[in-house]
N, C-alpha and C positions, 0 to 999 in steps of 0.2 A: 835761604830759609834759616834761622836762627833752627839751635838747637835744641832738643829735649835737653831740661835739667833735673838732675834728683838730687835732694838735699839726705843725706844721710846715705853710708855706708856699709850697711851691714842685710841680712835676709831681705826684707822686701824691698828696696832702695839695689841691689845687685842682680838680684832675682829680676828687676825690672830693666834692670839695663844690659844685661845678657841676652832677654827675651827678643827687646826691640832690637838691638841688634843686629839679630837674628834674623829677623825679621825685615827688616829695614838698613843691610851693612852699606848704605853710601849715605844712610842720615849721622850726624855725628849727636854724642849722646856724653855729655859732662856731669858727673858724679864728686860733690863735694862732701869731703870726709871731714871732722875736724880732731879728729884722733890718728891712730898710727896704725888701726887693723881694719880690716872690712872683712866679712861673710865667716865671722866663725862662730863657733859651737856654744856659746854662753852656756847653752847646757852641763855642758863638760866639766865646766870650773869645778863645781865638788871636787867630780873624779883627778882630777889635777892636782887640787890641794891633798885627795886622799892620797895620790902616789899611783892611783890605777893608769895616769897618763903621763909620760916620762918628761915632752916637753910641750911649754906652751902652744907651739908650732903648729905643736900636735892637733891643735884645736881650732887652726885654721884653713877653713873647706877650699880656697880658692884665695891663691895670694897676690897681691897688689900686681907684681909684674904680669902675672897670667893675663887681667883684667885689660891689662895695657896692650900686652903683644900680642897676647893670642886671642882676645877677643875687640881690640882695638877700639875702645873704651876711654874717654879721657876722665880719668881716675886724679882727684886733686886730694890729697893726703894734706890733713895740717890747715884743710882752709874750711873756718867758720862762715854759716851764712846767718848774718847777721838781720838781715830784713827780708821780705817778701813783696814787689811791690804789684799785685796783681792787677791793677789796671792797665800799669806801665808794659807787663810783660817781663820783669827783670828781678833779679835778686842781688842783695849787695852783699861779698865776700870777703870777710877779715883774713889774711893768708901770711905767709912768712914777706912777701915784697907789699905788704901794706893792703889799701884799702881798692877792691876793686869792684864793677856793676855789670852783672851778664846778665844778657836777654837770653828771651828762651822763648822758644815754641808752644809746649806745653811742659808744664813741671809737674813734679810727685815728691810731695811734702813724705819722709819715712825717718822721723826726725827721732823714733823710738820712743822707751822706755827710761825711766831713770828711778833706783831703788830711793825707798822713802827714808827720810831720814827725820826722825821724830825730836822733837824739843828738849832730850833731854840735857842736863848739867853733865860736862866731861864728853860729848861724843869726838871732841879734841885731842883729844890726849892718845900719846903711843900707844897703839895695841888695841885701840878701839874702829873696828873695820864692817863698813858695805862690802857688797860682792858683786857688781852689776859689769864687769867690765874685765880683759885681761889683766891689764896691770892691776886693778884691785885682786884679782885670783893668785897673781904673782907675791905682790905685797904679802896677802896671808901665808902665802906657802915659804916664804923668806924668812918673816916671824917668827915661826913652827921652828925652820931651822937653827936659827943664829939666836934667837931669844931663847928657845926650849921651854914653855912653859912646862907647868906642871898641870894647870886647871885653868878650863874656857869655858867661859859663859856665852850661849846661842840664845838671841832675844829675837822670840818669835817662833812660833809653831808650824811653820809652812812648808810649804815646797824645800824652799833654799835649808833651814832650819833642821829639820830634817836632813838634807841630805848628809850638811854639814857637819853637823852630830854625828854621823857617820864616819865623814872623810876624817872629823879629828879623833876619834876612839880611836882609828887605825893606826894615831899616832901614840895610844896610850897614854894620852892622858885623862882626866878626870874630866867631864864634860855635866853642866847644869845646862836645863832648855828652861828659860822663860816665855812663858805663855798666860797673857790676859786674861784670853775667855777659859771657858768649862773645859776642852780638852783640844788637842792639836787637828791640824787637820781639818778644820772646820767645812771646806767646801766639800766635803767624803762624807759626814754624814756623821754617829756617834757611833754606830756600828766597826767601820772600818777606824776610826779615832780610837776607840778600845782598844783593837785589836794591837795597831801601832802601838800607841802607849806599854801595853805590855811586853811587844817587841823590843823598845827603849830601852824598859827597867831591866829585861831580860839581858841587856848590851852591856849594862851596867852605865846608863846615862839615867840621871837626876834632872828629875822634872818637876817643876813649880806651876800648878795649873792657878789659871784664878788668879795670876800674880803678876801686876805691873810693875815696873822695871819707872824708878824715879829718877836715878840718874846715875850715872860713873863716879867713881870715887881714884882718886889718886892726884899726884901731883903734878908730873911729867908723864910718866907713864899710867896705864888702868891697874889697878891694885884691887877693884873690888864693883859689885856691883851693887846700888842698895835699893830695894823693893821697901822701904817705908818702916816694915817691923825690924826687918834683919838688912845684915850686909855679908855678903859671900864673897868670897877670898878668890880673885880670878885674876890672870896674870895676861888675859889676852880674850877679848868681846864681838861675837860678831851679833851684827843687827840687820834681820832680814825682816823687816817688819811688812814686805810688798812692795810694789814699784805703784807709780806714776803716772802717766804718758807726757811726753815733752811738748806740750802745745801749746807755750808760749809764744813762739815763733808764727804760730798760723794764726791764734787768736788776735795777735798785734794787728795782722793784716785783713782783720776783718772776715776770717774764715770760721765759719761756724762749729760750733762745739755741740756734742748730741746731752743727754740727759748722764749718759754715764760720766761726763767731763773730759772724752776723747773726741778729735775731729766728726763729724758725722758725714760721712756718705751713704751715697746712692749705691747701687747693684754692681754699678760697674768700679764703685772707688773715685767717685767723683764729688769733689768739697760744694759748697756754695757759690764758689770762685772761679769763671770760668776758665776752662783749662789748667784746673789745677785736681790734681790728685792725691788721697794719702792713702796708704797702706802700713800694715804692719802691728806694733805696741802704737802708736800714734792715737791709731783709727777706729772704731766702730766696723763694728759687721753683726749680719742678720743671724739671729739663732735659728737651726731649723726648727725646734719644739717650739717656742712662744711665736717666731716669727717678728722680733719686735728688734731693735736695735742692743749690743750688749757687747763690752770687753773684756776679751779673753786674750790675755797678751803672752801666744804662744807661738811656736817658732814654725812649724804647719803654717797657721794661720797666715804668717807673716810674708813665707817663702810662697805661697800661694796665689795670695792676693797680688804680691808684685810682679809672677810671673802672666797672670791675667792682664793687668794694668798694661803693664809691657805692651803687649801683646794688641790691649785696645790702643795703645797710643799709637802704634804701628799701622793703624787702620781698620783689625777685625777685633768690632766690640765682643769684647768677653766677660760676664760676670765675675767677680771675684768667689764667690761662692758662701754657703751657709756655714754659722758653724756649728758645735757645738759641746766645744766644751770638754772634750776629749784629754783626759790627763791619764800618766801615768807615775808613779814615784817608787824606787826603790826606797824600804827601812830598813838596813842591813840586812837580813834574808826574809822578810814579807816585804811582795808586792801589793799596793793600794793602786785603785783604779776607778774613776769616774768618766760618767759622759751623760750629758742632757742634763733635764729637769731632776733632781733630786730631790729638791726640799718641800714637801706638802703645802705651806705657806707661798713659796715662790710659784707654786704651781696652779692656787688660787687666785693668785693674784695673776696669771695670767687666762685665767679664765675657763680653768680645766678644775674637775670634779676629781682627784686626786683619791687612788688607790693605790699602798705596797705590799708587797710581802716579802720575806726575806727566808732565804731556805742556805743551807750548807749543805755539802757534795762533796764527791771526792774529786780530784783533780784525774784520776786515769781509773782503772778497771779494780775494782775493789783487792781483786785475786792477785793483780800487779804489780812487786814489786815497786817501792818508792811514794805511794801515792799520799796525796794530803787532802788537807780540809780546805773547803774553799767556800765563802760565804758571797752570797750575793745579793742583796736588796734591789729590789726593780719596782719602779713605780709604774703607773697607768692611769689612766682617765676613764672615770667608769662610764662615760656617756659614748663617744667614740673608740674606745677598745684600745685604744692607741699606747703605743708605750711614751712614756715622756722621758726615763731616764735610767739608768742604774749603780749603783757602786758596787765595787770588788774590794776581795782584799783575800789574800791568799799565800803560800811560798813556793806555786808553781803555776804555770799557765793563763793566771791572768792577763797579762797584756794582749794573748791572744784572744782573748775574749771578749775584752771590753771593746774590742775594733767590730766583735759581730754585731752589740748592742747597737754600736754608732753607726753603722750601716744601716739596720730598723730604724732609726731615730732617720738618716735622711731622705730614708724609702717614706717615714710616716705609716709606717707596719704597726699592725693590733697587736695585741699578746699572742690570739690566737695565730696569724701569720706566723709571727717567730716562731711558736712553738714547732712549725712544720718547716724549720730550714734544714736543707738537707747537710747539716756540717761532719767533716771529716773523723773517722773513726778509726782508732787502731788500741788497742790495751793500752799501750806504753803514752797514749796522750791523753785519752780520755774514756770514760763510761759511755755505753752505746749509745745513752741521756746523756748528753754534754748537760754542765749545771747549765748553761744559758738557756736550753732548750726547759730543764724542770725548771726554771724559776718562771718561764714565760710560758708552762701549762698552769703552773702553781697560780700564776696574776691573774691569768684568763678564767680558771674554775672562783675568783675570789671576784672577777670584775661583772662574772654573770652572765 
């Protein structure tokens, strides 16, 4: 019997070939990489560049030889797959001894993510840096070192953007955020946006909202960045404008793309293509609040659905599972947190009758020692009670909060349910009312 193959190396592509394994250790299971890492922390890179992680190394979960010896994996480092040919059963692989064609059993397209890289004039030139990958994390943290700026321009408000601003203040130096729309943060809401923002300026980082980025200025190297009125003096540019999904590869071979422009599968992670599977940034998955197809290209997500797949190609079908949406981001000491439906608009248009309310709280027992302000926005459907979503933002306790939200969202819990979950109580963590608990009596006295 030919083999299972997975094309791509990293969370759901590892996560899958571990599984079946596992499951299956006398089937053989061929993983083509075309880079030099598999299974690490892409997460992490901020913290790498900020210095909070000593070595790259550091940020990889599970390394090539392990995959090979100890879980007996043929793991292929350095080899590109360059075609898909799903009728035939095979895939063609560009590799260090040339051009080679392996069959396969059933495959799993995990072919990722890749950061966008926008048209502007200069994204050429030294000092001008994505961050999707280790060596790009290496590259900036080299920069920092041996170049030394004095002043870095962050194009883009996001996740990465944010964290980044962080990791380079830590280096002291002068830090501008370029950002397009109204305020950073966009998927959190203007609430938790605020709140960042003033964490920012609080940082001492310089923030341009409302300001498109036209293009890089310098010769050889970035000297500057210029937004059309002005030009700001920056010695070194990162651009985190958002990622992609890599589906060139699948859509060459005729494998279908959903509405969001990532592969579309089925429950279990199954393409159009029989026997073929994707997981991961690649692929689509089902929201639990709308129920409709949506990408969310998070590293859960990722690890998830390939340990499911796995699992179904081994024989016991297993759904990959709903999601929904579940973020967390440190802004140098406030935490921002999302999960589900947030937006009133996204929430109509999914066919929901959209109520929020938004209350602040303290993060532990008022009398307690340490405690902070914690704001939380929770929306609802005022036909079925339901919660659809919420955002946080705080400098303590959020992330364990925002996990109780996402847990109602895939129970499909009213306001009223939540408001009676029996969650953990002690002074030093929270008020006998955990905010989750008043924001979800607060929504339910407001949904009627």
């Amino acid at each position: 019997m030919d083999p299972i193959v997975i094309v791509g190396g990293d969370a759901a592509g590892m996560s899958a070939a571990s599984k079946f394994k596992r499951e299956r250790p006398e089937r053989e299971v061929v993983v083509f990489e075309r880079g030099e890492y598999v299974s690490y922390a892409a997460c992490g890179m901020p913290y790498y560049v900020k210095g909070a992680v000593d070595s790259l190394d550091d940020l990889v979960t599970v390394t090539p030889e392990a995959f090979v010896e100890e879980r007996g994996i043929d793991l292929r480092l350095h080899h590109e797959v360059v075609e898909l040919r799903p009728d035939k059963h095979e895939v063609v692989v560009e590799g260090p001894e040339g051009r080679l064609t392996q069959p396969y059993d059933q495959l799993l397209v995990a072919t990722g993510a890749h950061a966008v890289v926008p048209p502007f004039e200069g994204m050429d030139l030294d000092g001008v840096f994505t961050m999707h990958s280790l060596p790009e994390a290496d590259a900036v943290r080299d920069y920092l070192a041996f170049e030394e700026p004095e002043t870095v321009g962050v194009v883009g408000g996001g996740y990465i953007g944010i964290e980044m601003a962080e990791a380079f203040r830590e280096h002291d130096v002068e830090v501008h955020v370029f950002e397009m729309l109204p305020h950073v943060m966009a998927p959190f809401g203007e609430t938790v946006a605020e709140a960042v923002e003033e964490e920012l300026r609080r940082q001492g980082v310089h923030l341009h909202l409302d300001t498109a980025v036209e293009r890089f200025v310098g010769d050889d190297s970035v000297t500057g960045i210029d937004v059309g009125g002005a030009v700001y003096d920056v010695e070194l540019a990162l651009v985190g404008v958002g990622v992609a999904p890599n589906t060139d590869l699948a859509a060459s071979a005729g494998i279908e793309l959903g509405e969001t422009g990532a592969v579309a599968t089925d429950e279990y992670g199954r393409t159009s293509r029989s026997g073929v599977f994707a997981a991961g940034d690649v692929a689509e998955a089902r929201h639990a609040v709308t129920g409709e197809p949506d990408h969310v290209p998070l590293a859960l997500t990722a690890n998830r659905a390939g340990r499911a797949i796995g699992q179904t190609m081994a024989g016991d079908e297993t759904p990959v599972g709903e999601i929904a949406g579940t973020a967390v981001v440190k802004a140098f000491d406030l935490t921002a947190a999302r999960t589900g439906v947030i937006d009133e608009e996204q929430a109509r248009g999914a066919g929901f009758d959209p109520v929020s309310v938004t209350i602040t709280a303290s993060s532990r027992a008022h009398y307690y020692p340490g405690a902070e302000e914690l704001t939380i926005t929770m929306l609802g459907d005022r036909v079925s009670g339901r919660v659809l979503g919420a955002t946080m933002v705080g400098r303590e306790g959020v992330a364990k909060r925002i996990d109780t939200v996402a847990v109602a969202l895939h129970e499909g819990a009213t306001a009223e349910e939540l408001s009676y979950y029996d969650l953990a109580y002690a002074p030093p963590f929270s008020p006998v009312w955990d905010p989750v608990l008043t924001a979800a009596k607060v929504l339910d006295g407001k949904l009627g």
